[in-house]
C-alpha positions, -999 to 999 in steps of 0.1 A, spaced: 0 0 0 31 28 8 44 20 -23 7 23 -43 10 57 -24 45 67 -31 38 55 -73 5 79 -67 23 108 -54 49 108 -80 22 103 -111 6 135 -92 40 154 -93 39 146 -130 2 158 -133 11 190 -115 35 198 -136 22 191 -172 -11 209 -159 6 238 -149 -7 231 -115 18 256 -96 17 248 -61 1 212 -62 20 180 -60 14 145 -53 -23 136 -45 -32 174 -43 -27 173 -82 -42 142 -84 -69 150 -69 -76 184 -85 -70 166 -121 -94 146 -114 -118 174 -104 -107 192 -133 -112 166 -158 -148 149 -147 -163 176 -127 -162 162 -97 -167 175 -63 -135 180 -40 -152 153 -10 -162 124 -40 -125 130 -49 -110 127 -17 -131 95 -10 -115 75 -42 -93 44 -28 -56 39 -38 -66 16 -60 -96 36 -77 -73 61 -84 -48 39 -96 -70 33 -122 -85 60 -132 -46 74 -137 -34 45 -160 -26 67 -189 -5 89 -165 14 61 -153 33 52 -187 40 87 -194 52 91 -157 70 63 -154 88 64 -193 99 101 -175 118 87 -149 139 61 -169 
């Protein structure tokens, strides 16, 4: 689970950045992505498991992880 977490946080570093999110990282960006992208509310974000979110981010994690190599 800490390393679903840790994977999360540094997709949402990557989020942050290529959305031009200034002063969110991590799950902060995540979250707000996800806000941003399907119009959801801040609390129905925030409720998402680990593993929903993992999901839902599976295009991000390629282009996050082919960043880091």
């Amino acid at each position: 689970m800490a390393d679903l977490k840790s994977m999360l946080e540094k997709i949402g570093d990557h989020i942050g950045q290529s959305q031009g999110y200034v002063e969110l990282k991590g799950l902060d960006a995540v979250y707000r992505y996800l806000i941003d992208k399907y119009s959801w509310r801040p609390d129905e974000v925030r409720n998402l498991s680990l593993e929903d979110l993992k999901l839902l981010l599976a295009g991000y994690e390629e282009k996050a992880t082919t960043d880091w190599i």
